[in-house]
C-alpha positions as a Markdown table, in Angstrom:
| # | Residue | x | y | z |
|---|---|---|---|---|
| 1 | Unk | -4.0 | 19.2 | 26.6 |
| 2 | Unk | -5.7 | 20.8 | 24.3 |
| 3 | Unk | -6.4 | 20.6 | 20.1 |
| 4 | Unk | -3.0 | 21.9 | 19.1 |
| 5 | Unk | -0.6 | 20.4 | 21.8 |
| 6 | Unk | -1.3 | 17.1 | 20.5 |
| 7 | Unk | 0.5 | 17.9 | 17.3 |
| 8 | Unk | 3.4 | 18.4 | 19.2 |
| 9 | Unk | 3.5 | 15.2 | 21.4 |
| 10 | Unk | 5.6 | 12.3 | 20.3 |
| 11 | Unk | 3.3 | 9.6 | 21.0 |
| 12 | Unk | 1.2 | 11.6 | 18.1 |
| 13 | Unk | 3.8 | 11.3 | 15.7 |
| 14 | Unk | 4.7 | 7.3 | 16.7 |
| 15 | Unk | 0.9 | 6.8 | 15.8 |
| 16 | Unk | 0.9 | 8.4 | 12.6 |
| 17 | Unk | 4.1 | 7.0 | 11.0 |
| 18 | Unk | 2.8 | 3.3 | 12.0 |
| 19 | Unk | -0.3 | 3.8 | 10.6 |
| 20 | Unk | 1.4 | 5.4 | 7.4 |
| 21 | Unk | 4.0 | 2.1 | 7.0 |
| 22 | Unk | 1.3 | -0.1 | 5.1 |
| 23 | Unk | -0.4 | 3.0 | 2.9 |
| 24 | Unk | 3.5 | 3.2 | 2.0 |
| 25 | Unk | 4.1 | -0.1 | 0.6 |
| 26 | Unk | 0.9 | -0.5 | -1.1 |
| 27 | Unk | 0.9 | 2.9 | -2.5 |
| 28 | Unk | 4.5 | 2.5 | -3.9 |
| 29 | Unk | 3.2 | -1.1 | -5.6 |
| 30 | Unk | 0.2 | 1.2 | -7.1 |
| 31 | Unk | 2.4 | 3.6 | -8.3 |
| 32 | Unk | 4.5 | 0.9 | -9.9 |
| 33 | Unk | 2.1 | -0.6 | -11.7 |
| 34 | Unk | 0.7 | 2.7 | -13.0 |
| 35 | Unk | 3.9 | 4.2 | -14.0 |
| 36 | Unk | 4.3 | 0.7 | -16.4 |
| 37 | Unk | 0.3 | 1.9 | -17.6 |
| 38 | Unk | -2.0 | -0.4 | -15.4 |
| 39 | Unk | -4.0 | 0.6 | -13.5 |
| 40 | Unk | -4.7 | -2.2 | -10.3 |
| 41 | Unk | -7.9 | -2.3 | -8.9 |
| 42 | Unk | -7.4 | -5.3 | -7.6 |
| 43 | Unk | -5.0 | -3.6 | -4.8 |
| 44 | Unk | -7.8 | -3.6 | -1.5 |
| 45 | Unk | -8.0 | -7.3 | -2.2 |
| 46 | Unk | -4.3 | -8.3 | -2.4 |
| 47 | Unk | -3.6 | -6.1 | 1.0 |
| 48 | Unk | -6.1 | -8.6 | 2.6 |
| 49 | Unk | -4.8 | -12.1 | 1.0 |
| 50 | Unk | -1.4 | -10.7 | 2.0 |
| 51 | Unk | -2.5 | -9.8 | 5.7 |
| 52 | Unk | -3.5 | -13.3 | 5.7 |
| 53 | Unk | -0.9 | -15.3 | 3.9 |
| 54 | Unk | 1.7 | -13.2 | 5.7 |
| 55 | Unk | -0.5 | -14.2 | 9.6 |
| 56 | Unk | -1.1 | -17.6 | 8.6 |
| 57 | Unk | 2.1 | -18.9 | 7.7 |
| 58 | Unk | 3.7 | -17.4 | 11.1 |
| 59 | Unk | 0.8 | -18.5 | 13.0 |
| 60 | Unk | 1.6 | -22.1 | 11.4 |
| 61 | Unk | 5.0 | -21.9 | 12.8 |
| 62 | Unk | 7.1 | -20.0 | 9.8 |
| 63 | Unk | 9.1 | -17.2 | 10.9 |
| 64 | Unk | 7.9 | -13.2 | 10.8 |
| 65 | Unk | 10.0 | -12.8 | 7.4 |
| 66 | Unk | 9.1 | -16.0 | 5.7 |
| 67 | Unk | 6.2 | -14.9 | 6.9 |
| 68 | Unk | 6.6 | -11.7 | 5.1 |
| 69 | Unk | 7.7 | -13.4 | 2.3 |
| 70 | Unk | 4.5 | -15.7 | 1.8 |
| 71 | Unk | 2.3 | -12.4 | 1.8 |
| 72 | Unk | 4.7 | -11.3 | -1.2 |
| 73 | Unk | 4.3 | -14.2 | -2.6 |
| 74 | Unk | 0.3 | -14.4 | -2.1 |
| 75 | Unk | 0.1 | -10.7 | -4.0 |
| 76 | Unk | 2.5 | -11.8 | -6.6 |
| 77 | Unk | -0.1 | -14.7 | -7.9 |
| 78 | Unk | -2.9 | -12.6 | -8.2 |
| 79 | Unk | -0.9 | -9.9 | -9.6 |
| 80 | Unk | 0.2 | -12.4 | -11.9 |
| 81 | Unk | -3.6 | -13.3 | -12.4 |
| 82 | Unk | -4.7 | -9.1 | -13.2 |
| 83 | Unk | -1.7 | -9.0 | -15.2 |
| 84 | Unk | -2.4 | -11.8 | -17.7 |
| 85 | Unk | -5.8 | -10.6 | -18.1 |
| 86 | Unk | -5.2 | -6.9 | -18.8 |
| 87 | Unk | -1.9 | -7.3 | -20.4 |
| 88 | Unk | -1.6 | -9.8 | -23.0 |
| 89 | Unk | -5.4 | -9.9 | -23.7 |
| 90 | Unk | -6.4 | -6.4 | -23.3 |
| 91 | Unk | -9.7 | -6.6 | -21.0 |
| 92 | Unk | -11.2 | -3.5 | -19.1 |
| 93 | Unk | -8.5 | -2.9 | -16.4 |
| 94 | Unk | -11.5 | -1.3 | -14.5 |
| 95 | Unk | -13.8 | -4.3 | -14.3 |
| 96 | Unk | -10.6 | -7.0 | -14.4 |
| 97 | Unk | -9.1 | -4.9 | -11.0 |
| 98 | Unk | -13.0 | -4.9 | -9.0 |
| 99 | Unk | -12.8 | -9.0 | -10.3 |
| 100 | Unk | -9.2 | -9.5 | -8.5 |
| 101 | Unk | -10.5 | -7.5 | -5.0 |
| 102 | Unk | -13.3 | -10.1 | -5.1 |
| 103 | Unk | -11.9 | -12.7 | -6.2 |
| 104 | Unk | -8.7 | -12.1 | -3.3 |
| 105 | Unk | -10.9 | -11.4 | -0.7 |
| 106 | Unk | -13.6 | -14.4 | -1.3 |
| 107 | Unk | -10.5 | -16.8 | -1.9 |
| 108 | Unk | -9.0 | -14.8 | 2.2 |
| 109 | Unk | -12.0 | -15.6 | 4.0 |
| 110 | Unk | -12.5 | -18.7 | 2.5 |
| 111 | Unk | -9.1 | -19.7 | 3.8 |
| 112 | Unk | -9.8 | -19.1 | 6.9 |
| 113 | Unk | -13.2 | -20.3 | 7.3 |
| 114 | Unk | -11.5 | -24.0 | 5.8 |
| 115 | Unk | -7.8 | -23.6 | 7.8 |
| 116 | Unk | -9.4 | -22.1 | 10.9 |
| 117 | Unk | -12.7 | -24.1 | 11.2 |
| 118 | Unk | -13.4 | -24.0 | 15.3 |
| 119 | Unk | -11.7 | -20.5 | 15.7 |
| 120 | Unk | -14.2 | -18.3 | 17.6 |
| 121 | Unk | -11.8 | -15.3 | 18.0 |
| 122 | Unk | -8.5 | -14.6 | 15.6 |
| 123 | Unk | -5.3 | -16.3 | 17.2 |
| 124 | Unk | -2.6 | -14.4 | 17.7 |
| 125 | Unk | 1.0 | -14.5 | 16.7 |
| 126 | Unk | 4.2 | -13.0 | 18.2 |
| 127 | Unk | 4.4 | -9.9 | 16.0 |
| 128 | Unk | 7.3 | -8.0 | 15.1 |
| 129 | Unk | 8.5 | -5.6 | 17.8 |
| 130 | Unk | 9.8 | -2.1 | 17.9 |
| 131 | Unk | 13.4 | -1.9 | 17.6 |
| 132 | Unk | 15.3 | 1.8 | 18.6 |
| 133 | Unk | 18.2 | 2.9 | 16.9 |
| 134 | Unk | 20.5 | 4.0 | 19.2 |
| 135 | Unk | 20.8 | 7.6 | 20.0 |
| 136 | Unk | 19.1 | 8.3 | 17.1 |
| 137 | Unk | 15.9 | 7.4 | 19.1 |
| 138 | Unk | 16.4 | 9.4 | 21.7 |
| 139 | Unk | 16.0 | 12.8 | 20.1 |
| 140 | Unk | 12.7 | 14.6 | 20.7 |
| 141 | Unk | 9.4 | 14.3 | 19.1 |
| 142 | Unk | 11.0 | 13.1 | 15.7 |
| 143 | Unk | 13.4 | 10.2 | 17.5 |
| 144 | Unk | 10.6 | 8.3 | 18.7 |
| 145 | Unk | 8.7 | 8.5 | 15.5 |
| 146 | Unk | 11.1 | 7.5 | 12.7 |
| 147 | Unk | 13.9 | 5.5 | 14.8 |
| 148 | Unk | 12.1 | 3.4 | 17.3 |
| 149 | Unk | 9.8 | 1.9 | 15.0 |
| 150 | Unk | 9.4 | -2.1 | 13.7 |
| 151 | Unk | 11.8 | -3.7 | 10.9 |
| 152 | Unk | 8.6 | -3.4 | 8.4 |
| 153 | Unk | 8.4 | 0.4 | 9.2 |
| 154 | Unk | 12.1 | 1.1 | 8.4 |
| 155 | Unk | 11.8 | -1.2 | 5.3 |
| 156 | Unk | 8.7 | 1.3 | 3.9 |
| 157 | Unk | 11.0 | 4.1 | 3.9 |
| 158 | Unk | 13.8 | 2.3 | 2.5 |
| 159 | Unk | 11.3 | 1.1 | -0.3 |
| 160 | Unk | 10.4 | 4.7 | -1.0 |
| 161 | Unk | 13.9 | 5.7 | -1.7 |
| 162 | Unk | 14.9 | 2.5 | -4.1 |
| 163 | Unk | 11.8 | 2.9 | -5.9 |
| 164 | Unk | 12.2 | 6.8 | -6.8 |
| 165 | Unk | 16.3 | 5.5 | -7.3 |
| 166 | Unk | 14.9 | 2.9 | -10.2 |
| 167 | Unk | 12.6 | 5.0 | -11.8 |
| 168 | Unk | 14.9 | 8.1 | -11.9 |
| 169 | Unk | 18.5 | 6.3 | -12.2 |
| 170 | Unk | 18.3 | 3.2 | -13.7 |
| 171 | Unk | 17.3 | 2.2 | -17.7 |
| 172 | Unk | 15.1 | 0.0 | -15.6 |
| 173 | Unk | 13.1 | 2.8 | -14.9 |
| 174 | Unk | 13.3 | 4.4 | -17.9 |
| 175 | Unk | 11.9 | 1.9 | -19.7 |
| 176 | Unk | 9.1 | 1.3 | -17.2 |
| 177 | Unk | 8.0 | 5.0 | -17.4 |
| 178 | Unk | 8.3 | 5.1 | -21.3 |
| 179 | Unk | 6.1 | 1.9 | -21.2 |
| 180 | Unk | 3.5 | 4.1 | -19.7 |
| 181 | Unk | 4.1 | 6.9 | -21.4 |
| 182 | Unk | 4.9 | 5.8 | -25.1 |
| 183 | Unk | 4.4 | 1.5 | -25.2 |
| 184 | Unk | 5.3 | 2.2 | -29.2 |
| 185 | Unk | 8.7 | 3.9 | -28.7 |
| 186 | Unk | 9.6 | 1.2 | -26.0 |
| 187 | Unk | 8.7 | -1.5 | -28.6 |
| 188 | Unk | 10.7 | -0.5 | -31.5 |
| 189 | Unk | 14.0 | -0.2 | -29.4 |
| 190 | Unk | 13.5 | -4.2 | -29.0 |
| 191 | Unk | 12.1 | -4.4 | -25.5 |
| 192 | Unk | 8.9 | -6.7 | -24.8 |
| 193 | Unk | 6.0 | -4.0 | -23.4 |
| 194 | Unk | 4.4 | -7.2 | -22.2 |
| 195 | Unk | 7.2 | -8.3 | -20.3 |
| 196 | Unk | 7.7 | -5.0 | -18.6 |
| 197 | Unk | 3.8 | -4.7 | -17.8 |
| 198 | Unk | 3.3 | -7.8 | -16.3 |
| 199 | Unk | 6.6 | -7.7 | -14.3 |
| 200 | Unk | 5.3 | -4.1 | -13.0 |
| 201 | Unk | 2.0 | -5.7 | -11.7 |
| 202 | Unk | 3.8 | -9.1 | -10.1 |
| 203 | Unk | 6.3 | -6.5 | -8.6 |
| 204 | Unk | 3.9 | -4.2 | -7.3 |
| 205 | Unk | 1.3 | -6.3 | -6.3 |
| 206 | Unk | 3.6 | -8.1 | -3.9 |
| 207 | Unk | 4.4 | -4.8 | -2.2 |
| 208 | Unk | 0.7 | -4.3 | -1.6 |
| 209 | Unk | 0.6 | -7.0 | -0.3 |
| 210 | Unk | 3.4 | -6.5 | 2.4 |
| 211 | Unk | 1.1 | -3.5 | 3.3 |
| 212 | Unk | -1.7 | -6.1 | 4.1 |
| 213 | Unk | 1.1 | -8.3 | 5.9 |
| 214 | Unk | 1.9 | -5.2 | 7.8 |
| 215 | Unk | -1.5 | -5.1 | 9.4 |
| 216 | Unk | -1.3 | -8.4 | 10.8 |
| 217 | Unk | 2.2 | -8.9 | 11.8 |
| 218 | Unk | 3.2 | -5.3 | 13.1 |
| 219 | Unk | 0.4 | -3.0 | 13.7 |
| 220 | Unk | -1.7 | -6.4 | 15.1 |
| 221 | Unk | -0.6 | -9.9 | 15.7 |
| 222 | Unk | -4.1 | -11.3 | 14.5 |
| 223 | Unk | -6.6 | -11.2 | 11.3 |
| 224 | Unk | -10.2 | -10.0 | 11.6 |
| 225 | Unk | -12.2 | -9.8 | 8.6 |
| 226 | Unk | -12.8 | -5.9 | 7.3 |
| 227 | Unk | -9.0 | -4.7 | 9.0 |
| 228 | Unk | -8.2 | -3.6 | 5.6 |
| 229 | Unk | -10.8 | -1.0 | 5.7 |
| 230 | Unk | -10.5 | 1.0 | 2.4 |
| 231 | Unk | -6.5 | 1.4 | 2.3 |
| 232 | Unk | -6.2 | 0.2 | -0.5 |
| 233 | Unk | -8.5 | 2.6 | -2.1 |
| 234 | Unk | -7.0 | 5.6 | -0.5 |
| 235 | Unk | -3.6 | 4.5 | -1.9 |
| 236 | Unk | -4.7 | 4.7 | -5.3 |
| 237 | Unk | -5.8 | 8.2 | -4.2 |
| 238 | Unk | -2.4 | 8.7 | -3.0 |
| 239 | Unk | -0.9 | 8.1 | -6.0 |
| 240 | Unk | -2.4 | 10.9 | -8.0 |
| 241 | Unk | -1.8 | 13.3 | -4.5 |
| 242 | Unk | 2.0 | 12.2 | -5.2 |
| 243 | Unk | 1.1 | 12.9 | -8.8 |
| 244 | Unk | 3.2 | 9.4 | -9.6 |
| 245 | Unk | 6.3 | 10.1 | -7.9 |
| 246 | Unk | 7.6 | 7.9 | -4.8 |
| 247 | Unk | 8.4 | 11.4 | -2.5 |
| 248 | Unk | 5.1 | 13.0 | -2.9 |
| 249 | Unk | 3.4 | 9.8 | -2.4 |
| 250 | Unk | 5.2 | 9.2 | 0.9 |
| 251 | Unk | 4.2 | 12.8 | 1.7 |
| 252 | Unk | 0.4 | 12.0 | 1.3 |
| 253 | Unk | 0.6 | 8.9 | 3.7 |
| 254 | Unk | 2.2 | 10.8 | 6.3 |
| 255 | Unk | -0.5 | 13.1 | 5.7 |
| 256 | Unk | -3.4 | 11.1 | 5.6 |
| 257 | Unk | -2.2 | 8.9 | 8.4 |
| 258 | Unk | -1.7 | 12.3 | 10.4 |
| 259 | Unk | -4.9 | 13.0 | 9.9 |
| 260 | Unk | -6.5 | 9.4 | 10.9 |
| 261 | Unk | -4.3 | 9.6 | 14.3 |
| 262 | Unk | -5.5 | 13.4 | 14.7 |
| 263 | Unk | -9.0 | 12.0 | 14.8 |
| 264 | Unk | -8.5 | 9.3 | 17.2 |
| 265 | Unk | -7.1 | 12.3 | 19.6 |
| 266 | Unk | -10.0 | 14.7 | 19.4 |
| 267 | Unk | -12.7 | 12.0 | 19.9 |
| 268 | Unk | -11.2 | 11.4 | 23.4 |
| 269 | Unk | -10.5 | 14.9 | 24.0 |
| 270 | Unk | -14.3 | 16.0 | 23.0 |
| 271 | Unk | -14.9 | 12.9 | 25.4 |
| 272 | Unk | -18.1 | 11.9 | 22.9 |
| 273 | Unk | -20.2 | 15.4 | 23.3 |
| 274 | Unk | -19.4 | 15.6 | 19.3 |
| 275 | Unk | -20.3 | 12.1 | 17.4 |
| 276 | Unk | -17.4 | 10.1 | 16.5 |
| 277 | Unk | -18.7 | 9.0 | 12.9 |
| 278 | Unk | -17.3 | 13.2 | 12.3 |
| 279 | Unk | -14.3 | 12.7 | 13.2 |
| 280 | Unk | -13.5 | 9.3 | 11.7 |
| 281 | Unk | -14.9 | 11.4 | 8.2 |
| 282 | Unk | -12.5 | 13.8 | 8.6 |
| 283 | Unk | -9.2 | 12.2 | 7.2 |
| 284 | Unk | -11.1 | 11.6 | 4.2 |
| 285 | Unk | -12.9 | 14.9 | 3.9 |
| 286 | Unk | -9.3 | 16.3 | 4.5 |
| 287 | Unk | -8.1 | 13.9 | 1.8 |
| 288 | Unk | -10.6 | 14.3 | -1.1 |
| 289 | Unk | -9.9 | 18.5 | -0.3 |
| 290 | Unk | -6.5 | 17.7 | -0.8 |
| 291 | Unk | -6.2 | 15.4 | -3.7 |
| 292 | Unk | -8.5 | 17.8 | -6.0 |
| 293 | Unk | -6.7 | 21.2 | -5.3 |
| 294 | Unk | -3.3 | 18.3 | -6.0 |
| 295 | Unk | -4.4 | 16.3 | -8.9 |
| 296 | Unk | -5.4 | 19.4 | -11.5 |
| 297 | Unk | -2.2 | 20.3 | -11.9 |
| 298 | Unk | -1.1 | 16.2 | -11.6 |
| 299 | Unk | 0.2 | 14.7 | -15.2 |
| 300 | Unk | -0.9 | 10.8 | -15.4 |
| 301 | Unk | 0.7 | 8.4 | -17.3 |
| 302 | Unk | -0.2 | 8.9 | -20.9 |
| 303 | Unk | -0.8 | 4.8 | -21.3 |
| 304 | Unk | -2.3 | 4.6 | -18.4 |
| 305 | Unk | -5.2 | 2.3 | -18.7 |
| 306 | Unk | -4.3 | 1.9 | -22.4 |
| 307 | Unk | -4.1 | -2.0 | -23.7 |
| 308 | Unk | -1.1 | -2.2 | -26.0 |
| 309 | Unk | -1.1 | -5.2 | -28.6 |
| 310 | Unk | 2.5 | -5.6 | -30.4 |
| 311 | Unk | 2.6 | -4.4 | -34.1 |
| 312 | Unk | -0.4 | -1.8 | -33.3 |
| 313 | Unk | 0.4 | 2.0 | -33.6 |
């Protein structure tokens, strides 16, 4: 096999959906949370409390979806925490978002260290499984890919669709993109830009923090320290690739996970004559090369990263 055939293998394609399905919820939380005007920083450290709230309450004997549902939950509080600081009282979104990554990550691995004192390796759980849709499954190269995949996989791509069908078909939406386009104009027709802020960052926060829970309870079925690894950084990127809309955005982590599994490929193919640190570059390289030829033609929220106070103009 050479370069190009493994493009057109399935097992390829299985790879590079799965490691897409986290990028995909935490990206569509991001891109929440921006569309409302905030920025979330904070968004690498909520994927890791989730992966561990989501791994800890299984492992303690709660189902996978409760289990799902405590990551949610997990990246809901500090959501709640960046919200209240950024929204109501104004402060640096910048400095408040690097504060919440710490803060969620310190809080993660202190967790563990307490709940998991004599624990020499990660223990493992009984993570969720793939399940194939019939005969949909069964059709070459893309059945494999998109239809024999875990619950969480399936639920990324249904996420994708209900959040472009909010934003674009609902006055839900409408008001949360006016709130980060125009907080002024969304006041004086009588609705609370506080309200809609903060319920942007609890909202999307919890989805990052499914990504995280994704990790743990479908990709693994344990948590090490560092399995985050920058995701939720390259989300953020992802969100100005997708220049803020759900479709685009899903088209960048199906990129970008493409190009992570690529690399995986070559490095046994090349059979270490080249050094791997090259290839594990490249989906970034790729990425960055991609994002600026993207983003200069990319219109941001107007409010974005803009502290709105009621009364002010």
């Amino acid at each position: 096999m050479d370069a190009l055939d493994i493009l057109f293998t399935a097992s390829f394609w299985v790879a590079a959906i799965r490691i897409a399905s986290p990028l995909i919820f935490a990206t569509m939380g991001e891109l929440i949370c921006q569309r409302a005007g905030v920025l979330n920083l904070g968004i690498e450290g909520i994927m890791v409390a989730g992966a561990f709230a989501g791994w800890f309450a299984v492992y303690a004997g709660a189902d996978l979806w409760t289990g799902v549902a405590m990551a949610a939950a997990a990246g809901a509080f500090f959501g709640l925490v960046h919200g209240t600081l950024t929204v109501p009282l104004g402060l640096s979104q910048h400095v408040v978002g690097i504060g919440t990554t710490l803060l969620a990550t310190s809080l993660t691995y202190f967790a563990y260290r307490v709940l998991l004192p004599g624990a020499a390796t990660p223990p493992k759980i009984e993570a969720f499984q793939p399940f194939a849709i019939p005969l949909l499954s069964h059709i070459p190269i893309a059945g494999p890919a998109l239809f024999n995949q875990t619950p969480l996989t399936y639920l990324a791509f249904v996420l994708v669709a209900l959040v472009a069908w909010v934003l674009y078909r609902t006055p839900l939406g409408l008001a949360l993109r006016a709130v980060g386009e125009n907080p002024a104009a969304v006041e004086a027709q009588g609705i609370s830009v506080t309200a809609m802020r903060m319920g942007a960052v609890i909202i999307g926060s919890a989805l990052m923090a499914i990504g995280g829970a994704f990790l743990t309870m479908s990709a693994f079925d344990s948590f090490f320290f560092e399995m985050v690894n920058g995701r939720g950084w390259i989300c953020i990127a992802l969100v100005v690739f997708g220049s803020w809309r759900p479709g685009k955005a899903l088209i960048g982590a199906i990129l970008f996970a493409a190009f992570d599994a690529y690399q995986i490929r070559l490095q046994q193919l090349t059979g270490g004559t080249i050094p791997y640190q090259l290839f594990l570059m490249m989906p970034y390289v790729l990425s960055i090369v991609a994002l600026v030829l993207v983003s200069r033609r990319a219109s941001y929220p107007a409010a974005l990263m803009v502290p709105y106070q009621k009364g002010e103009r």
